[in-house]
N, C-alpha and C positions, 0 to 999 in steps of 0.2 A: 354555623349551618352544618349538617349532617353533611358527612365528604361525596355519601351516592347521591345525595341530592344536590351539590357544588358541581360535583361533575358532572351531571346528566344536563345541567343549565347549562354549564360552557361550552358541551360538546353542541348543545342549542343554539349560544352565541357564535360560535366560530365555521358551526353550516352554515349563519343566513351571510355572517361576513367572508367567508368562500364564495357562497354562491353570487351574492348580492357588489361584493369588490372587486373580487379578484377574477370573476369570469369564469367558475368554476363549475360546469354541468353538473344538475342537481343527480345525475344518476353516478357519477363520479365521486361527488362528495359522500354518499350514503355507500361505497363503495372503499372510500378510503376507511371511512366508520367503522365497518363490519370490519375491514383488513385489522385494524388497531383491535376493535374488540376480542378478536380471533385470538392474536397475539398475547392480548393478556387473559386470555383462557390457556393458551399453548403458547409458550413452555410458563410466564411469568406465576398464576394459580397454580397449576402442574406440581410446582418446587413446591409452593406454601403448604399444600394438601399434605406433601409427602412430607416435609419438615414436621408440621403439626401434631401428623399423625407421630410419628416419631417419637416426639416428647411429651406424649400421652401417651406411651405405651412404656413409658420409661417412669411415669408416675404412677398408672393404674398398676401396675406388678409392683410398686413399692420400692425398685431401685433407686428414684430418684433421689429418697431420702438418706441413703447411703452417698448417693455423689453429693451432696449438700455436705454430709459430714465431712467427707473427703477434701472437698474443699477448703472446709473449714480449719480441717487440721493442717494444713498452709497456712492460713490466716483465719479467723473470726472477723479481721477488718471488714468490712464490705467497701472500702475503697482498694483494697489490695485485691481483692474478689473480681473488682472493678476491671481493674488491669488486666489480672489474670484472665476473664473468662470475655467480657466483651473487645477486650483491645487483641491480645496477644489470643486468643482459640476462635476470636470471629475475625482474626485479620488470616489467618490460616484457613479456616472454611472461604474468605473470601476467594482467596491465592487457588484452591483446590476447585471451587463452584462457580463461586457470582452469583448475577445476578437474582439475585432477592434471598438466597437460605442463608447468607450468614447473620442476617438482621433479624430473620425467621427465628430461627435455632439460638443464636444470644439471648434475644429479649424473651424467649420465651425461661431459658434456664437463671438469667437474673431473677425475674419473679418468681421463682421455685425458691431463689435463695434470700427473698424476702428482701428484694426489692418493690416499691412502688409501680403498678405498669409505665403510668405517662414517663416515670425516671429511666423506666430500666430498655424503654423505644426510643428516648429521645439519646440518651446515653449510647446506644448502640449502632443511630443513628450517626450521633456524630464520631463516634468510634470506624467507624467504616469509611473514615474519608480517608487515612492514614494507608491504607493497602488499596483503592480503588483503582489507581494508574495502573496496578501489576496485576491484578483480577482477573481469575478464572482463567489461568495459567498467563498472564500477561498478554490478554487477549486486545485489549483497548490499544497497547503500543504496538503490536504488529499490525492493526487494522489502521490508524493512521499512518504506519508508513507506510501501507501496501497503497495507502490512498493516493499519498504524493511519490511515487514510485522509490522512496529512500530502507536503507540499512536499519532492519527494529534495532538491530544494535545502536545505530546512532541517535535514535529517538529517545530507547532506553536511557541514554548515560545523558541525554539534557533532561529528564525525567527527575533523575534522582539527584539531581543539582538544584532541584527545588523542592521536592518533596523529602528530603534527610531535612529541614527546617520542622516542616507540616507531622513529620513522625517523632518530634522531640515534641513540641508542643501539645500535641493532642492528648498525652495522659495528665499531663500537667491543667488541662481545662478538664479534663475528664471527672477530674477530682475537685477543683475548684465548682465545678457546677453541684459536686453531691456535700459538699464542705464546708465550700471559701478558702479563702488566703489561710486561716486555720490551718486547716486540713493540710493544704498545699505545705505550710511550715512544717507538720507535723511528720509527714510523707517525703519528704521532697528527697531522700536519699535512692528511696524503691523506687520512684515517681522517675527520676535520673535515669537509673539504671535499665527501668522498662524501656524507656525513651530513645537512649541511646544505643543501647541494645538494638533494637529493631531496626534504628535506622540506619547504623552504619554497618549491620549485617546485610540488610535490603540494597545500600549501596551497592557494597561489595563485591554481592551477588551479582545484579545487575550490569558491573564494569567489567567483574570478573568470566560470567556463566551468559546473561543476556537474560531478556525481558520473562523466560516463561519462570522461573523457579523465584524471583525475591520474594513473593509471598508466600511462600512455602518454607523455606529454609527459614528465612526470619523469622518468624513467629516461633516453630520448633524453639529454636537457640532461647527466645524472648520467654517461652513457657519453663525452658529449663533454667534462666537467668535468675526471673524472680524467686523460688521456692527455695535456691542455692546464697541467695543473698539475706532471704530474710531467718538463713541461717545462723550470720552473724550480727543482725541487726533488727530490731523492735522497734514498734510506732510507740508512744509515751503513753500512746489511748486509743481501746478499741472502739472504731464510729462504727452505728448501726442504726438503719431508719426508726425512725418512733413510729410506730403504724399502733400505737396503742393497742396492739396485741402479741402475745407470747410468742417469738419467731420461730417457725416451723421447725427449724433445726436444732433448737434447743430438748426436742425430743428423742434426739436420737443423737447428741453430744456427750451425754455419758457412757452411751456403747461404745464397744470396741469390734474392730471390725477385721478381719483377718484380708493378706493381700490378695487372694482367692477372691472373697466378696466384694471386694472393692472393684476386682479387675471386671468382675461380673458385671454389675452394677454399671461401670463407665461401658458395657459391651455395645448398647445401642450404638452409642459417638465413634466406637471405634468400629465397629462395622461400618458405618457413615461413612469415616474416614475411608478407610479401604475402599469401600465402592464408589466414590466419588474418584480417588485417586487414580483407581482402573479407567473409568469414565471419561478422565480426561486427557489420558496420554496419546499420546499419538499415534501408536502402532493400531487402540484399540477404535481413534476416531476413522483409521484408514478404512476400516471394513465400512462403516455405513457413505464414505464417501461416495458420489458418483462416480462409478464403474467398480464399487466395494463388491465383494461376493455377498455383503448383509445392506446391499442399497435398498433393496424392493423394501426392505421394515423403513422405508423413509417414505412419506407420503407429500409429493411435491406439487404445490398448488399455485401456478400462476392467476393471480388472483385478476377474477373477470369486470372487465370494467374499468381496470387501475394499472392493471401490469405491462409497462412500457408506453401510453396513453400520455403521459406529462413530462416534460421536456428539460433536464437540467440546464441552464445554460449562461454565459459566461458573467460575471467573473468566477461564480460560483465552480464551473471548472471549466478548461479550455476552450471545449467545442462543445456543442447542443450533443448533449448523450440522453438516451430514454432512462426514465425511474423506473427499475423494479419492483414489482409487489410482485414477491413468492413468500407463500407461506407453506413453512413445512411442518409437516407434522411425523418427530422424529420416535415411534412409538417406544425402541427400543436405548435408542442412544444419546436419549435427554436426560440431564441431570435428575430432572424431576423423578424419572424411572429410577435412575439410579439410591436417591432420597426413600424412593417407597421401597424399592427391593429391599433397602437397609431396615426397612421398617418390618416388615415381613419376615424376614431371617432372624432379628428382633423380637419377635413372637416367638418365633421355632424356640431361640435358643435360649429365652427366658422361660418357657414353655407354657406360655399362657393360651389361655382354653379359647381355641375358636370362636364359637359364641362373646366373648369379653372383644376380641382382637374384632371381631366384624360390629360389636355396637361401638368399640371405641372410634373404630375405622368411620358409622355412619353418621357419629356425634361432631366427629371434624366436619365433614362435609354439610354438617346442618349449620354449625356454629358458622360458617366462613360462606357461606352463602349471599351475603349483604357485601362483604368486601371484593366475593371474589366480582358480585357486579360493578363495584367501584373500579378494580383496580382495572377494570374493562374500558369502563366508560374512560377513564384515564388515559388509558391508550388509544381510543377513539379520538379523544382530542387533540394529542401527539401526534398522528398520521394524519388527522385532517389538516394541521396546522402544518405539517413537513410537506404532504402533496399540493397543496393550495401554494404554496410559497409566501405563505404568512410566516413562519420561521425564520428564512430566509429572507425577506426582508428586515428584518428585528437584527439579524447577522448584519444586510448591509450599511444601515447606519451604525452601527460599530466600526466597519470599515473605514468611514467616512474620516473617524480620525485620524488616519496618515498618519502622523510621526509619534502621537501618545498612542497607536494602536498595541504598541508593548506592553501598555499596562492593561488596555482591553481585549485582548487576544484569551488570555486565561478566563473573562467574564462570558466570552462566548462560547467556551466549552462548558464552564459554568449554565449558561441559558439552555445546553443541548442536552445535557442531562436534564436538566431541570422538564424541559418537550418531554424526551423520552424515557429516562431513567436509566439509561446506558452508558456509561462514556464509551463503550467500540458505538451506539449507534450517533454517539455524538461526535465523536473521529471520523465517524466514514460522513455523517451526514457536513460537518464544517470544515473537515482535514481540507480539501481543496481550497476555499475560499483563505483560508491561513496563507497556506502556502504562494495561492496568487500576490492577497495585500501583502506577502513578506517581499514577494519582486518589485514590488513599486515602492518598498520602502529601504531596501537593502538587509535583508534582516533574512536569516534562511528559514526555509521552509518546517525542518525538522526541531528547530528551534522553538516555534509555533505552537507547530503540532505536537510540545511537548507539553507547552504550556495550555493551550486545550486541553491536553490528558489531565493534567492535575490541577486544572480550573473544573472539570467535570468532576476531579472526585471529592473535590469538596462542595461540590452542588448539588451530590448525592443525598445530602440530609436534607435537602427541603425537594428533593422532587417529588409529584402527588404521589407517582407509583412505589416510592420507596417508604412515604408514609403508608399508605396504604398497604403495604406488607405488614410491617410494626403494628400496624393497628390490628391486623388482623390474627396477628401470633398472640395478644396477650386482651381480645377482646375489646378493644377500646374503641370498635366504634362507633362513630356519632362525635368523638376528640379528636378528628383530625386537624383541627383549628388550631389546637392547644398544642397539638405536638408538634405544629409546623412553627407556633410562636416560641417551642421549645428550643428547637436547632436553628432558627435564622439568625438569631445576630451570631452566632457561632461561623456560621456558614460567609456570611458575607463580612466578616473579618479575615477568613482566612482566604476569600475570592480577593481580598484589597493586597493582601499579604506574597501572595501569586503573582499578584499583576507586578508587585512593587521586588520581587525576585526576579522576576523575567526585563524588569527595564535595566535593573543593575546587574543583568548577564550582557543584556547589549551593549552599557555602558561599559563594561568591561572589554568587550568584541567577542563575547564566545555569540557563535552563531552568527558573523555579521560575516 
């Protein structure tokens, strides 16, 4: 079934079981709807628009086929392409954005370089669980500490005590999914080096520096690792899709390209770069803060009907607290702004002709029209399903199991991503509930809620709103069926893998 058709039924199904179970006023549930909808127009569409646009402006001027070569002359592999550009430059936009442009931005430059799309979304999909805990400046570990009132440092360092596993292994499947065991023999020295590389830079970082910088600096190192190693060392055979036609980059394989052109060329990404980097630091989040000299460009909406109306209450956290619905709408100091700015200064400084830059600008927004209702409807389902306390329930029978809750702990960060498509909205939405069942079980809180962090980010590749990204960066939809049957068993190997880390910390005593 077409995915805006899948959603628009379930957000169908989980009105009448809001209203009809759970006691939920029907002006409330159509209330919670609109709040999710809202959200995936502002900021989650917002990114995509701006990413899209982006790497269409980087194809219609003809640079892209210079970054293709560029890449190439690294590698012609397209499993080492693999590495390089969806593992190691979309684990880096994750570290720098989040939420939704680095699955944007990958899947879209795999297919330029003559990937498959369903390969080159479901690939970058699962590529994106490996950085998700430390995301958009390690946003997810400071939000569940801030949940159970703990040190992000100390969330951080039980983080990466299971996630240096989850960053070894994921190019090693990365490439087994595009190869097989093959491939994986033929590779496995680069396949090593990315792996280890990341992770125990990511570590590092995070023991050393703390939760905002691992996915930043790691990928860097991880992007300078690979091109330095396959210095000294060759795969025995170059792999490359059969798509039974001439691969685009074979066009522009026997030019040569001066470093001028080339830097040209990668300008859009690294504009990117920059603007997003600005975007996310601190000094420059202060200004739109409440009580910022740049707050008024923030548009703060207690949303009517929903905001403070439903009651969180225990075990889920101590005392009966009101749920929030504010939606903001941040015109200036959203990512997504930041994505289009880069795309625009992109024009200037390719100097493509107004007229090209505005139909390329209105073709995005026609193409992505269909998803951007899906990924709406998607979050309409998410916030009917969190306000109703139908999520919430789905969390307390997990609960239920007391003393194996160590290996279920990670599945329900797991399920909160999967809701919402966030691990920070699945930290702040589960962090308490963790931390509670960790008191009646002897098991600490920050423990938990570490293991929610990176039970979420490997639940990242089947959530609807992250497929729904992916589909929308490289056209595919109407296959969100396919690209969810793409990333599940991937997904729910490494939710078992999580769970089976976190009981052998407790059995150990870290956290107890």
């Amino acid at each position: 079934m077409k995915g805006h058709i899948a959603c628009t039924i379930t957000v169908g199904i989980t009105f009448a079981l809001a209203v009809a179970f759970y006691g939920m006023p029907v002006f409330m549930a159509l209330a919670a709807c609109l709040y999710g909808f809202a959200y995936g127009l502002w900021p989650i569409s917002w990114i995509i628009i701006g990413a899209v646009f982006l790497y269409k402006v980087s194809v219609r001027t003809g640079q892209f086929d210079i970054i293709r070569h560029s890449i190439s002359t690294v590698s012609e592999d397209q499993r080492i392409q693999l590495l390089l550009v969806a593992f190691a430059f979309g684990a880096f936009l994750e570290g720098a954005a989040g939420f939704g442009a680095p699955v944007a931005i990958t899947t879209a430059l795999l297919v330029g370089l003559g990937f498959p799309p369903i390969y080159a979304a479901g690939l970058c999909l699962i590529a994106n669980a490996a950085p998700g805990a430390f995301g958009a400046m390690g946003i997810p570990v400071i939000v569940g500490a801030q949940v159970i009132g703990a040190e992000p440092y100390m969330v951080g360092r039980l983080v990466v005590m299971q996630l240096i596993v989850i960053g070894v292994v994921i190019p090693f499947w990365l490439v087994g999914v595009v190869d097989g065991l093959r491939g994986i023999r033929e590779t496995w020295p680069v396949i090593l080096v990315t792996g280890a590389t990341f992770a125990i830079t990511q570590t590092l970082t995070a023991l050393v520096i703390g939760p905002e910088l691992p996915d930043i600096i790691a990928p860097l190192v991880t992007m300078v690792a690979i091109p330095v190693f396959l210095r000294i060392w060759k795969p025995s055979r170059i792999f490359r899709f059969e798509t039974g036609e001439t691969p685009a980059d074979t066009i522009v394989e026997k030019a040569t390209y001066t470093a001028p052109q080339i830097l040209r060329a990668w300008s859009p990404f690294i504009i990117l770069t920059a603007f997003v980097a600005v975007w996310s630091i601190k000094p420059f989040k202060v200004l739109f803060a409440a009580g910022g000299p740049l707050d008024w460009t923030v548009l703060v909406i207690r949303f009517p009907g929903l905001h403070n109306l439903v009651l969180k209450m225990a075990p889920i956290v101590p005392s009966p607290t009101p749920y929030a619905a504010i939606f903001k709408v941040d015109f200036v100091s959203s990512v997504g702004t930041a994505i289009l700015l880069a795309g625009v200064m992109s024009v200037l400084f390719l100097k493509m002709r107004p007229k090209d830059a505005v139909a390329t600008f209105t073709d995005t927004l026609r193409e992505l029209k269909t998803p951007i209702y899906a990924i709406g409807m998607v979050l309409a389902f998410a916030f009917l399903a969190n306000y109703s306390g139908l999520s919430t329930t789905l969390a307390l029978v997990l609960a239920m199991t007391k003393g194996a809750f160590t290996f279920f702990a990670p599945l329900l960060g797991w399920l909160g991503v999967f809701l919402t498509g966030s691990d920070t909205s699945s930290n702040a939405l589960f962090g308490g509930l963790q931390a509670a069942t960790g008191r009646q079980i002897g098991v600490s809180g920050e423990l938990l809620v570490a293991a929610n962090t990176v039970g979420g980010a490997v639940g990242k590749m089947i959530s609807p709103q992250s497929i729904a990204v992916a589909s929308a960066a490289v056209g595919l939809v109407g296959q969100e069926g396919a690209l969810l049957q793409f990333t599940l068993k991937c997904s729910i190997v490494l939710a078992i893998l999580v769970g089976l880390m976190t009981t052998a910390l407790v059995f150990m005593g870290v956290g107890t």
